[in-house]
C-alpha positions as CSV (number, residue, x, y, z in Angstrom):
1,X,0.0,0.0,0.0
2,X,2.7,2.5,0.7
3,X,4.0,1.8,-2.8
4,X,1.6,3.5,-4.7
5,X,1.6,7.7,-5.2
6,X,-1.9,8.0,-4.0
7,X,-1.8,12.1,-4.1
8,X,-1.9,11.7,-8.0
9,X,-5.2,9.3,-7.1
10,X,-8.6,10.0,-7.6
11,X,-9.2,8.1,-4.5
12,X,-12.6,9.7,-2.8
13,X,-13.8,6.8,-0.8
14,X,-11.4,4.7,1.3
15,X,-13.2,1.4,3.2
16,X,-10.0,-0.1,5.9
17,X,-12.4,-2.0,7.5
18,X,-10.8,-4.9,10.5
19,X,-7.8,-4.0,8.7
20,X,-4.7,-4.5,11.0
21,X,-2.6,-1.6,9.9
22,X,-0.5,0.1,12.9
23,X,-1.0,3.8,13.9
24,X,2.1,4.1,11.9
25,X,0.9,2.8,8.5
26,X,-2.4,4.8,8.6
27,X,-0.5,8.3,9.4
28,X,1.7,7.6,6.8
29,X,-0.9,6.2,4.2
30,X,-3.4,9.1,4.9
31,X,-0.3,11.9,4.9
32,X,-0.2,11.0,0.9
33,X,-3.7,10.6,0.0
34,X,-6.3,13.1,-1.3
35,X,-9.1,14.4,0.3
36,X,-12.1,11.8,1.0
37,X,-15.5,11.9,0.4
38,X,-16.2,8.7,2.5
39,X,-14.0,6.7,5.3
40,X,-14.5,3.6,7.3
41,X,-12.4,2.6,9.5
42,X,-14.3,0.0,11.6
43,X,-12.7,-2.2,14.1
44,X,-9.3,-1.0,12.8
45,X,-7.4,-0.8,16.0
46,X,-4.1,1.5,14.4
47,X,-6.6,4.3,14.6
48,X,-6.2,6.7,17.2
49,X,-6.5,10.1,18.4
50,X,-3.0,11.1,16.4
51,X,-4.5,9.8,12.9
52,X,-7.6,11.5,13.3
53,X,-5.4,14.5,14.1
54,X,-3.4,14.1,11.3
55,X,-6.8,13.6,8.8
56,X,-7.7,17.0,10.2
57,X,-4.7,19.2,10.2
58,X,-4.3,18.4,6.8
59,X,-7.9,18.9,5.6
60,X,-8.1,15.2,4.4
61,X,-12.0,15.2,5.8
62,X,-12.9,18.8,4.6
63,X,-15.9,17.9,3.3
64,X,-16.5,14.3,3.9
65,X,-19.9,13.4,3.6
66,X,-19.5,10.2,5.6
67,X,-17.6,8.3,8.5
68,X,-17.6,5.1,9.7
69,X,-15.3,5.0,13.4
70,X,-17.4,2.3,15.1
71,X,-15.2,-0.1,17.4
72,X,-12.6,2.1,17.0
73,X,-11.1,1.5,20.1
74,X,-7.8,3.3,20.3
75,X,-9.7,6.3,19.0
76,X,-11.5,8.4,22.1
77,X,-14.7,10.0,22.8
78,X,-12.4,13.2,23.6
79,X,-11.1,13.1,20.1
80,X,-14.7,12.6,18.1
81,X,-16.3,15.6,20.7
82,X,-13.4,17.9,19.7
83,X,-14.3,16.4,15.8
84,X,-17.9,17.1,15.9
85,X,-18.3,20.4,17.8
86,X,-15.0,22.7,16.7
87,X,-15.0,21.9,13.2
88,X,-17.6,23.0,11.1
89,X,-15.5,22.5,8.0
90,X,-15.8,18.9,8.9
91,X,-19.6,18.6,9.9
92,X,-21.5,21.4,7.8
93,X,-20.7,18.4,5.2
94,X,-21.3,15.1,7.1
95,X,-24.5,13.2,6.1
96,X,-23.5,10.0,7.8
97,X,-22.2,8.8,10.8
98,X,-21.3,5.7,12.1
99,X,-19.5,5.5,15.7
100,X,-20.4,2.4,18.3
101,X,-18.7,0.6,20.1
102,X,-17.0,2.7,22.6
103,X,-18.3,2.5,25.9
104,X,-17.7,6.2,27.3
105,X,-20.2,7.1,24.6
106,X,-23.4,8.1,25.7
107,X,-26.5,10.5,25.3
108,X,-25.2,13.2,26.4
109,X,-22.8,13.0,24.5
110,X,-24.7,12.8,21.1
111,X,-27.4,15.4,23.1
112,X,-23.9,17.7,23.1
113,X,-22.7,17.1,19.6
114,X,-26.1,16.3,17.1
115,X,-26.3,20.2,16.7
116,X,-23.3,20.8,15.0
117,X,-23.7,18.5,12.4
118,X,-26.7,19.9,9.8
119,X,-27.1,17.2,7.8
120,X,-27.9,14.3,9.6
């Protein structure tokens, strides 16, 4: 995977589902890809607060229309608040959104977050 030159992609939509790439991999994988319309990363344990960091310091979910983070374990609730309320370039785009599996999840915190995303 970290053969090809995926900047000169057209790569929108990027499934890694239960894929067993490391934190390391992923940052460097998503540092050379293009923006993406859509991204699961299910059950994939190498993604973590620092990926998602890296996705949006770079502008690699600027507007996304959909996510997929469930059972993302390593990634935390901390992360995906900060994701879904400070970043409207992010959420004024999102129309789906898929996070379970994380247990420090609860109403209150989709109660705190559901506003900021228009589209849903």
């Amino acid at each position: 995977m970290l053969a090809v030159n995926w900047s000169s992609t057209q790569l929108k939509e990027l499934d890694l589902a239960s894929t067993e790439l490391s934190e390391k991999a992923l940052l460097t994988l998503f540092a050379a890809m293009p923006k993406f319309m859509y991204l699961a990363v299910p059950f994939c344990d190498g993604f973590t607060d620092k990926v998602l960091k890296v996705l949006v310091d770079h502008g690699k979910l600027n507007g996304c229309r959909a996510l997929d983070f469930s059972n993302t374990v390593n990634l935390s609730a901390e992360a995906m608040h900060r994701l879904l309320t400070t970043l409207p370039n992010i959420t004024q785009h999102l129309e789906a959104l898929s996070y379970t599996g994380n247990g420090a999840i609860t109403e209150q915190f989709w109660i705190d977050t559901i506003r900021f995303i228009h589209k849903l």
